[in-house]
C-alpha positions in Angstrom: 83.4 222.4 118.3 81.2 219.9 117.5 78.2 221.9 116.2 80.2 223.4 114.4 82.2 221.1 112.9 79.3 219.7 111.2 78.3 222.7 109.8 82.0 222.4 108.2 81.7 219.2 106.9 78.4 220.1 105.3 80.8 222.5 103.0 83.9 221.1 103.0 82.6 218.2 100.8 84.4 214.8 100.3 86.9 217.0 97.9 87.7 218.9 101.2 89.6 218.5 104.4 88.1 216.6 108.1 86.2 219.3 110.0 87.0 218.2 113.6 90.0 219.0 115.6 89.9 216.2 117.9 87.3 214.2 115.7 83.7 213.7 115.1 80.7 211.5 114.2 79.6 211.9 110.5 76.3 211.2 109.5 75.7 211.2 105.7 71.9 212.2 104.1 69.8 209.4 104.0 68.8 210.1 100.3 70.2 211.4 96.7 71.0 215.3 96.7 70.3 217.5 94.0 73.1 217.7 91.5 76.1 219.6 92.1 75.0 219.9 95.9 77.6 217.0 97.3 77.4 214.9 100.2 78.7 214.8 103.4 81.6 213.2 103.9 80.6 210.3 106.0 80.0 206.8 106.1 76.3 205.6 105.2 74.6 203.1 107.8 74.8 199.7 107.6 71.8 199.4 105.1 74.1 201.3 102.9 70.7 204.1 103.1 69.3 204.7 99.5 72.1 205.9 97.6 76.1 205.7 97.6 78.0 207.7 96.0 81.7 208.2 94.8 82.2 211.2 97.4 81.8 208.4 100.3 84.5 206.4 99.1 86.9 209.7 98.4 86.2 211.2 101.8 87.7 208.2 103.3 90.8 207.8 101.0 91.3 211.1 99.8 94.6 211.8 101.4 95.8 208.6 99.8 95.6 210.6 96.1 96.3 214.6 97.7 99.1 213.5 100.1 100.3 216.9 100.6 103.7 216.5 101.7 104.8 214.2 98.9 103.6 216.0 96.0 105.0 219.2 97.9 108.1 218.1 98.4 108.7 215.9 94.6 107.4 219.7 92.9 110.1 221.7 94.9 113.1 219.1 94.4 116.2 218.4 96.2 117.5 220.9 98.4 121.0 221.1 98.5 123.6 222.3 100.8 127.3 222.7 101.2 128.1 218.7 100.7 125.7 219.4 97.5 123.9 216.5 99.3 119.2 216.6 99.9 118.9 218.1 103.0 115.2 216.7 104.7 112.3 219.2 103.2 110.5 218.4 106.9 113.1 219.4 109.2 112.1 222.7 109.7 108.7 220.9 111.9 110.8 219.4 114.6 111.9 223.2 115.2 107.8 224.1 115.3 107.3 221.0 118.0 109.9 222.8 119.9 109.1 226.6 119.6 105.5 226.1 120.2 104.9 222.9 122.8 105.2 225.6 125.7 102.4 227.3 123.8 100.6 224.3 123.4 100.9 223.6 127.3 99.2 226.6 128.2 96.7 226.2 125.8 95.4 223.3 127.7 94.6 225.8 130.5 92.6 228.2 128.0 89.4 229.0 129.2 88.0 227.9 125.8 87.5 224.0 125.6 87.7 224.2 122.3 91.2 225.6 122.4 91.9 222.8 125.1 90.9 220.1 122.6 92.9 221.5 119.6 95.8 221.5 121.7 95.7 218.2 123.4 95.5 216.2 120.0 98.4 218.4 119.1 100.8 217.6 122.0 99.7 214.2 120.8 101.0 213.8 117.8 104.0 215.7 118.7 104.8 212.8 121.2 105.3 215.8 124.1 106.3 213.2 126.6 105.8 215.8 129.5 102.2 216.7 128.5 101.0 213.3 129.6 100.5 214.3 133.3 98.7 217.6 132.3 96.9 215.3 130.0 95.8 213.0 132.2 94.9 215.9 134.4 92.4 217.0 131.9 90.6 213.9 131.1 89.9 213.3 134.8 89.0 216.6 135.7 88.0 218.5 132.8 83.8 219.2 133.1 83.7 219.1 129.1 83.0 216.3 128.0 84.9 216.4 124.7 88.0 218.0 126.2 88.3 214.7 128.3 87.6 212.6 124.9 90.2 214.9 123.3 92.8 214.5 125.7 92.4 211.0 126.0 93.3 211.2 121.7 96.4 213.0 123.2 97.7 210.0 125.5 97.2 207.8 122.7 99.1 209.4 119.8 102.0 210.0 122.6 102.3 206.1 121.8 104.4 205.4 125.6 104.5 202.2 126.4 104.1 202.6 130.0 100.6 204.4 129.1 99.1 201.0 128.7 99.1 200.8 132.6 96.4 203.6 132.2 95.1 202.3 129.0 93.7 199.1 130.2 91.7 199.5 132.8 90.1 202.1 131.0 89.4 199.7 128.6 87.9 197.0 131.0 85.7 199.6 132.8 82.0 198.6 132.0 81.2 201.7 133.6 83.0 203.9 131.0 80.9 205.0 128.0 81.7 202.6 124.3 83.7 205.7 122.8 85.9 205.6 125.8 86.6 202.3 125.9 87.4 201.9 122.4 89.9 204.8 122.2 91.9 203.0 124.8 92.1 200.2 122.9 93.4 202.3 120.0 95.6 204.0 122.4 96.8 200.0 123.0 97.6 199.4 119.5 99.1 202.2 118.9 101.9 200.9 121.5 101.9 198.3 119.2 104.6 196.1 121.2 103.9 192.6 121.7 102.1 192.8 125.6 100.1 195.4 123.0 98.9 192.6 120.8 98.3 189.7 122.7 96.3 192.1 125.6 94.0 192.8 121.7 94.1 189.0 120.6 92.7 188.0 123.1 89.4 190.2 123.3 88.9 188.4 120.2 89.6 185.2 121.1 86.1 184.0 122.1 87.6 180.9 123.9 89.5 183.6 126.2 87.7 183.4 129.5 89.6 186.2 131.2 89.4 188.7 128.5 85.4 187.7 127.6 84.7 189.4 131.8 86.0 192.6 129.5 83.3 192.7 126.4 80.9 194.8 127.0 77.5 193.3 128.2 75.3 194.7 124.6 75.8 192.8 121.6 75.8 196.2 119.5 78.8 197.2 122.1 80.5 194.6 121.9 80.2 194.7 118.2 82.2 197.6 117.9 84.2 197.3 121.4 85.7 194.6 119.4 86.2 196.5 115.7 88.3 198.8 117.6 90.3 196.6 118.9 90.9 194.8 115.6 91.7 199.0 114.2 94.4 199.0 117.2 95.9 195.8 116.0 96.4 196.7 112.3 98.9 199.5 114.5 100.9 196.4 115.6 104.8 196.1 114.8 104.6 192.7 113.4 103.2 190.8 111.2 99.4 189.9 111.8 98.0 189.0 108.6 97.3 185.0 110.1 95.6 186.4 113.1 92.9 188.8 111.2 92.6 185.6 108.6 91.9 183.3 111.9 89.4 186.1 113.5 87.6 186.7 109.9 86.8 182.7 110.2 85.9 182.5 113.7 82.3 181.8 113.2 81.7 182.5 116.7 82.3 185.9 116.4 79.5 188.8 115.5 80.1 188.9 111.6 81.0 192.4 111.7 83.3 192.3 113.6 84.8 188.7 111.0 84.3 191.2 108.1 86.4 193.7 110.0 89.1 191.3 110.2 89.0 190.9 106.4 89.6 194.6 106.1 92.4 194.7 108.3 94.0 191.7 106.4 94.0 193.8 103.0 95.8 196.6 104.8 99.0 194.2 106.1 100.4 193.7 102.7 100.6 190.0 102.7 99.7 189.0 99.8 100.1 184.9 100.4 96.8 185.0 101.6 95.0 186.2 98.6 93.5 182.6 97.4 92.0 182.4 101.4 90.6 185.9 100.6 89.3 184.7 96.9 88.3 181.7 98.9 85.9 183.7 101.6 84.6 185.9 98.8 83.8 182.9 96.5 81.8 181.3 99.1 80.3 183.5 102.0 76.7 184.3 102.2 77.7 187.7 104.4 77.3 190.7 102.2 79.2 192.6 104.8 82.2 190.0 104.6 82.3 190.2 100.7 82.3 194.0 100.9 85.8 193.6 103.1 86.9 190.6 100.9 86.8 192.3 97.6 88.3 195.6 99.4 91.0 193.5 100.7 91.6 191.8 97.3 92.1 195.4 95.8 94.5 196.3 98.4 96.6 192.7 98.2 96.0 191.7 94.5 97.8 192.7 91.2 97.3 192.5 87.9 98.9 189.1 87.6 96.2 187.1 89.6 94.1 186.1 86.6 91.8 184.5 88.7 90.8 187.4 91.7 90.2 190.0 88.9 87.8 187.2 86.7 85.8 186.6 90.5 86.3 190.8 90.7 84.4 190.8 87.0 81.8 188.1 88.4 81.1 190.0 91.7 80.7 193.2 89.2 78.2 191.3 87.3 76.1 189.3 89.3 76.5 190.2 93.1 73.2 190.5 94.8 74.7 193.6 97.1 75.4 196.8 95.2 77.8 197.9 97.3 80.0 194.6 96.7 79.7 195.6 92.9 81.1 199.3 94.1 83.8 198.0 96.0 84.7 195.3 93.0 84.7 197.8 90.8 86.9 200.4 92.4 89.3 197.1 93.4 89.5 196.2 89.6 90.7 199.7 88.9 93.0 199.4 91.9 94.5 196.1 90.2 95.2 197.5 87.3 96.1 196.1 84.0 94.6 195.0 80.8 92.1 192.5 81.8 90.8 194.7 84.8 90.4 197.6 82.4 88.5 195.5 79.8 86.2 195.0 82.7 85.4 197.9 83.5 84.6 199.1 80.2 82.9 196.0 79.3 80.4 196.7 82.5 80.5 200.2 82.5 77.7 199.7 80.0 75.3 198.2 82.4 76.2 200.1 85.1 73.2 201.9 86.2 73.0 205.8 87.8 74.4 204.8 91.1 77.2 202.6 90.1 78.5 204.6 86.7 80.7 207.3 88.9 82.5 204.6 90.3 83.3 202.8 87.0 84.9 206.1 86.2 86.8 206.4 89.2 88.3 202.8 88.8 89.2 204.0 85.5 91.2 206.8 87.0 93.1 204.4 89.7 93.8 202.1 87.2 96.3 203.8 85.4 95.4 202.0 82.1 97.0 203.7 78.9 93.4 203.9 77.2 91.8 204.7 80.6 92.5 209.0 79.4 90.3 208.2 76.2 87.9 206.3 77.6 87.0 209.3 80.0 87.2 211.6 77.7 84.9 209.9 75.3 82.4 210.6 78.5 82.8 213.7 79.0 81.3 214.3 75.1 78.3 216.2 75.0 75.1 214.7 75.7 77.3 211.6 77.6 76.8 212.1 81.0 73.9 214.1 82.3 74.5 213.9 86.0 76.9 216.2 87.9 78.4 213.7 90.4 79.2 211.7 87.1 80.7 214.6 85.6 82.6 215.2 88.4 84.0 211.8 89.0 85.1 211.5 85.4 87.2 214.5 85.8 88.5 213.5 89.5 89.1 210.1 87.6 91.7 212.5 85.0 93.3 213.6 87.8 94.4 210.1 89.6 95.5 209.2 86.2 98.6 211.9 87.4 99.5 212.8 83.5 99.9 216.1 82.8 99.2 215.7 79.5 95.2 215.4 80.3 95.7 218.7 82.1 93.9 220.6 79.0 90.6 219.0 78.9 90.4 219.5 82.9 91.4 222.9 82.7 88.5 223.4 80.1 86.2 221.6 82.2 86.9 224.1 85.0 87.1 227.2 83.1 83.6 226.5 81.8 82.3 225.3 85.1 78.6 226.4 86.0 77.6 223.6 88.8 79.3 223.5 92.3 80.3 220.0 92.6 82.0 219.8 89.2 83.7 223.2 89.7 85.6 221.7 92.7 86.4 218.3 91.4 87.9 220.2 88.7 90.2 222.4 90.9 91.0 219.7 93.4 92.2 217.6 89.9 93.9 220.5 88.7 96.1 220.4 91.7 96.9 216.6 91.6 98.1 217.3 87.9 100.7 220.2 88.6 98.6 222.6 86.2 100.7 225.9 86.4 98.7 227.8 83.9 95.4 226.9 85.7 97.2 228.3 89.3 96.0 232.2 88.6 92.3 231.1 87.9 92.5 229.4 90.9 93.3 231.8 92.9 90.9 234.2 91.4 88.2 231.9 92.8 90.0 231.6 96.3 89.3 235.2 96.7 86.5 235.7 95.2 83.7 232.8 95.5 81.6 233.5 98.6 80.5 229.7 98.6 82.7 228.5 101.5 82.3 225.1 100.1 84.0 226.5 96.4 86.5 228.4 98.1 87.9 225.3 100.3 88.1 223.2 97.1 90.2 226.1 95.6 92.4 226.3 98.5 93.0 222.5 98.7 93.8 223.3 94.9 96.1 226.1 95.1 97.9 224.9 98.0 99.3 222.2 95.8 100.0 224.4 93.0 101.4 227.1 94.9 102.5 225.5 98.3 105.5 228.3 99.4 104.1 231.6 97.4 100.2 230.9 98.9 101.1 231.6 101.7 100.6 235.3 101.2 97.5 235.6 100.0 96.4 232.7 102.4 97.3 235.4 104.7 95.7 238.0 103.5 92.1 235.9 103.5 92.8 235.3 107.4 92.9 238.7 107.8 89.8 239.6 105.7 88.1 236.6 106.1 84.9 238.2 108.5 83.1 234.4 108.9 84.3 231.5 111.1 83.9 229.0 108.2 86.3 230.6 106.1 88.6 231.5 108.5 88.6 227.7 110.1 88.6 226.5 106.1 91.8 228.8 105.2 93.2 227.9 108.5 93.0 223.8 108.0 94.5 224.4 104.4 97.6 226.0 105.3 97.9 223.2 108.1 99.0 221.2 104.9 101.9 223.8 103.7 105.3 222.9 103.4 106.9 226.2 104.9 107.6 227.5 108.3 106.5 230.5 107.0 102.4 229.3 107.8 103.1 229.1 111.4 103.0 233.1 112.1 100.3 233.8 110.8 98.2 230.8 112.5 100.1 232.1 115.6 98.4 235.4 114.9 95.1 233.9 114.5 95.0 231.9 117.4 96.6 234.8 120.1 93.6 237.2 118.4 91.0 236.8 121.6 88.6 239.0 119.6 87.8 235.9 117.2 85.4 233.4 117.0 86.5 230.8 119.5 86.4 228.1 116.5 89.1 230.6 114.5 91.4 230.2 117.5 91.1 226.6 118.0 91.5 225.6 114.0 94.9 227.6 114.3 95.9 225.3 116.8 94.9 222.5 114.6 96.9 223.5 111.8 100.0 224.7 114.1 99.6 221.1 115.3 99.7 219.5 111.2 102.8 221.7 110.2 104.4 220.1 113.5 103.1 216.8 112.8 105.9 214.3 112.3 103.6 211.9 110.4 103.0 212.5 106.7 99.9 211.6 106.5 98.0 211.9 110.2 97.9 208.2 111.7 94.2 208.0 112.5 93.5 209.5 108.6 95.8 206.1 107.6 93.1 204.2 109.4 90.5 205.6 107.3 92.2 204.0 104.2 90.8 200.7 102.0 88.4 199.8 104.7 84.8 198.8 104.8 83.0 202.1 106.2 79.8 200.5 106.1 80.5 198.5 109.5 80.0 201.2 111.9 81.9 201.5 115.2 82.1 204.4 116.9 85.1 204.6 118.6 86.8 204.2 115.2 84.2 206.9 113.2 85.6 209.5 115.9 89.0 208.5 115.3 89.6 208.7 111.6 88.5 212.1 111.0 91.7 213.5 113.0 93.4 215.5 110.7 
């Protein structure tokens, strides 16, 4: 699945879905692309490589801005019954978990490994209780490779306590590969109970001699042995919003793995510790640390502290890293409010050709009132000349989430002649509930060969239409000829609200006579309708962190859709 998963993610652009059933390492290009040809969605290396670009940042937080089963369920309203009383829209997926896990036990037999790794991840996330010995069984013996890796994802979404008996040594082996060892210790704070935490704490306690025997002997390893561990921890059922503070200031530790820390602080919710956070970003010399500390401050901060969006503004202005001046600037729009606005449109015009698409992003999270006319006034003739501008200024309409913007999109995308801006445009259209737009949509569903165009248009339509696509969502599965569109069509109707996807995935993945990546996505997307999550737990991960520090471990884990 592998292979071909990155073939997926080539098309399936930040605007798109994850490609991986079980997970995968994303790589983005180490250069610009040619406008309207988008990146990959993936995390750039450390250096931040030549360019970054909004797409980066969406990939990672997308499913913050589609979630699916929200929108889904607010467009169809309450269901009523007898008492006259809302009845749970998602009830009908505890009745998939049940008619389907005896499928999804058998599948783990399938001679395919990539059906065996679609359908350990999804006896995961059901939380199948009596798949764990099979599961087990299959990392053990399996002979490939990711089947093992995919079944070990299974133990840990099962989130049993008694697992961590198996997690932990696992963990400690120095003779297990990094990518092992660090699911384990996701697998550990996703237990999340207190033996959970303080086994984590103290791999990052340097001062702890018996859990320093565990770190891994390279500092690179140990690097990101430890990041994962800090990911398992923001898991944890308690608060532990001193502890990542404590680790971010540890100046013994690798300052990746401090800036890490930072991250996870932002995604607790406490927001007492926002002067400590304006503190660290005032003063540290780590770029990597104020890239997590201006993150954190977006997540944490509101409109209110006068004096984090002023240092926001500063870091905007005069930071020496350009990817603290993206993060500030998408932070200030996540604040909100009239000062953070003024901001952004005061810098907006110095913002050079990397930075502008996030300017107009920020404007789009912030909500503003004049935010609407101050994209639109960009998206005059002549304004913007680049495509992944053009794009983000109508993504940026979108997350604005007024309706009455829909018009200008909807012109946008009627007169789209470039790729990117032609997805953007549906993907926005969906976000904003545009009914009139939902036939056009369609009519590139069906027709565009571009698998890259027609996935956009799915992820659109699904929104607009999410009980009456399912029809012609079926149809494509049964016309659909290549394995990119039928995996594409498949993932898509993973994110339906309606029991009615389920048969015709089922259909998909019992036809033997398909590619074996059609029959494995199927099981992926039987697994999403099933999922009891909203949004997918390791996709949360992916949320309001800093993807430049690289761990690998964690890069598998939060594409699993």
């Amino acid at each position: 699945m592998a292979r071909m998963a990155l073939f997926l993610v080539a098309l399936l652009l930040g605007l798109g879905l994850p490609a991986y059933g079980h997970g995968g390492r994303f790589r983005g290009p180490r250069g610009g692309v040619p406008p309207g040809l988008p990146e990959q969605p993936s995390a750039p290396g450390a250096s931040g490589g030549s360019f970054h670009s909004w797409t980066t940042w969406w990939s990672y937080n997308r499913f913050q801005h589609l979630d699916f089963r929200r929108r889904q369920n607010e467009r169809r309203g309450p269901i009523t019954g007898k008492r006259q009383k809302p009845e749970d829209p998602n009830a009908w997926r505890g009745d998939v978990r049940e008619r389907l896990t005896p499928l999804m036990l058998e599948a783990l037999g399938d001679e395919d490994e990539e059906v065996r790794t679609a359908a350990a991840v999804a006896l995961g996330k059901w939380r199948v209780q009596k798949a764990v010995p099979r599961l087990k069984e299959l990392f053990h013996k399996d002979d490939v490779k990711q089947v093992r890796e995919s079944a070990l994802l299974g133990l840990m979404l099962v989130r049993d306590a008694q697992l961590r008996e198996f997690f932990e040594p696992l963990a400690n082996d120095h003779e297990q590969d990094l990518r092992i060892r660090g699911f384990a210790l996701l697998g550990i704070g996703l237990i999340g109970d207190e033996p959970s935490r303080t086994y984590l704490l103290g791999l990052l306690d340097p001062g702890n001699k018996k859990a320093r025997r565990h770190l891994p002997r390279k500092k690179k390893e140990r690097r990101e042995y430890r990041t994962a561990a800090i990911f398992g921890l923001t898991q944890a059922k308690a608060d532990l919003s001193s502890d990542f503070l404590r680790i971010a200031r540890d100046t013994r530790l690798d300052e990746d793995v401090r800036a890490c820390a930072l991250s996870a602080l932002g995604k607790t919710g406490a927001k007492t510790h926002v002067p400590m956070l304006l503190e660290i970003l005032k003063t540290s010399n780590s770029d990597q640390m104020r890239r997590s500390a201006v993150i954190a401050l977006g997540a944490l901060a509101t409109a209110k502290d006068d004096e984090v969006v002023t240092e926001l503004g500063r870091r905007v202005k005069t930071d020496r890293d350009r990817i603290v001046v993206h993060f500030a600037t998408l932070s200030l729009g996540q604040i909100g409010g009239p000062e953070a606005f003024a901001l952004l449109r005061k810098y907006y015009k110095r913002s050079n050709k990397e930075g502008r698409s996030f300017f107009l992003i920020a404007a789009g999270l912030s909500k503003h009132a004049d935010a609407a006319a101050f994209l639109k006034e960009q998206l005059q003739p002549g304004k913007l000349k680049d495509a992944r501008d053009v794009s983000a200024a109508i993504m940026a309409l979108g997350l604005l989430e007024d309706e009455q913007h829909t018009p200008t999109v909807r012109e946008k995308f009627e007169k789209a002649k470039d790729w990117m801006l032609l997805q953007s445009s549906m993907v926005a259209l969906g976000i904003l509930n545009d009914q009139l737009s939902a036939d056009a949509v369609k009519a590139v569903l069906i027709s565009r060969r571009q698998p890259a165009v027609m996935t956009s248009a799915a992820l659109s339509y699904a929104l607009l239409r999410p009980w009456t696509s399912i029809p012609v969502f079926t149809d494509l599965l049964q016309t659909a000829k290549g394995v990119v569109a039928l995996t594409a069509i498949s993932q898509i109707m993973g994110l339906l609200s309606s029991p009615r996807a389920v048969d015709p995935l089922l259909e998909l993945y019992k036809n033997k006579k398909l590619q074996r990546q059609a029959r494995a996505f199927a099981l992926v997307s039987l697994g999403s309708l099933g999922d009891p999550e909203d949004i997918p737990v390791f996709i949360r991960l992916a949320f309001d962190i800093n993807y430049f520090i690289r761990s690998d471990p964690v890069d598998e884990a939060v594409t699993i859709l």
